[in-house]
C-alpha positions as CSV (number, residue, x, y, z in Angstrom):
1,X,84.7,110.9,79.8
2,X,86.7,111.7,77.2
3,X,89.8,113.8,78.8
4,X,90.0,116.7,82.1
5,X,92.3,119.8,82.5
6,X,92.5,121.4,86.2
7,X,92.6,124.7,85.7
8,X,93.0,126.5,89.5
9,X,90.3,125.8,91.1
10,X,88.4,124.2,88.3
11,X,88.2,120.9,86.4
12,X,87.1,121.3,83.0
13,X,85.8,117.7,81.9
14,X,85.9,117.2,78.3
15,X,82.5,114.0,77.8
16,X,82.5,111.9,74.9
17,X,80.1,114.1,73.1
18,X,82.6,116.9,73.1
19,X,80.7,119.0,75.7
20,X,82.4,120.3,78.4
21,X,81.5,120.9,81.7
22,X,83.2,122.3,84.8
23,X,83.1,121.3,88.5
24,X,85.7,122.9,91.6
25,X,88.7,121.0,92.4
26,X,88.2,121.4,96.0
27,X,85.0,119.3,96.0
28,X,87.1,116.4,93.8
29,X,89.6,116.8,96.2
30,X,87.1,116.2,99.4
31,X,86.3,113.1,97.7
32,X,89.6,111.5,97.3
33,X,90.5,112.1,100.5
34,X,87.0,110.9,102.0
35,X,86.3,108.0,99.9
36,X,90.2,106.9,99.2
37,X,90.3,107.0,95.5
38,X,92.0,108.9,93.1
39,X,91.2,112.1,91.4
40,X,90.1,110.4,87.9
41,X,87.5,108.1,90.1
42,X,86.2,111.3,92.1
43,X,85.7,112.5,88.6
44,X,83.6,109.8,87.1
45,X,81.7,109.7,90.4
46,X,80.6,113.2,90.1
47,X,79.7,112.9,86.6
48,X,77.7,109.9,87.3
49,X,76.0,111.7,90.3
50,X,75.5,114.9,88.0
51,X,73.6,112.5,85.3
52,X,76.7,113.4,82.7
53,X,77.5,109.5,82.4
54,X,75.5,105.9,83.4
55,X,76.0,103.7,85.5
56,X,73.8,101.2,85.8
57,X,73.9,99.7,89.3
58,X,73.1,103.2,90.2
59,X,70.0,103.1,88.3
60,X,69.1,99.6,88.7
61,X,69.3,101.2,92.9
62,X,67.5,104.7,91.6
63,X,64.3,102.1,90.3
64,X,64.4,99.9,93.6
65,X,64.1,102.5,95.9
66,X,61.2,104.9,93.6
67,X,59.7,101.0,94.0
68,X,59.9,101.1,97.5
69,X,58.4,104.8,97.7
70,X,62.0,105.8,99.2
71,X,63.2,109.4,98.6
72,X,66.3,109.2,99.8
């Protein structure tokens, strides 16, 4: 992630490969407040989630549980 603007009740997330993408600030703000981090975190959460960045213990977990025939 390059650099993000909130703009009302969007963040505008400007990636490393200049393309920008948009998600509410209301769900960002849910996840602060659930999971106790801050709003840059909740940020590189989502676009981890999303498939926007990778992290790979989340894929390493993504490949064990296709292994294991686990959908969830």
């Amino acid at each position: 992630m390059k650099d993000y603007i909130v703009k009302g009740n969007v963040i505008e997330i400007t990636l490393d490969n200049e393309k920008v993408v948009k998600v509410g600030k209301t769900y960002i703000d849910r996840c602060v407040d659930k999971l106790g981090i801050d709003m840059e975190d909740a940020i590189l959460t989502w676009l981890e989630d999303e498939g926007h960045l990778e992290n790979l213990d989340q894929m390493e977990l993504c490949d064990q549980a296709k292994e294991n025939k686990s959908n969830k």
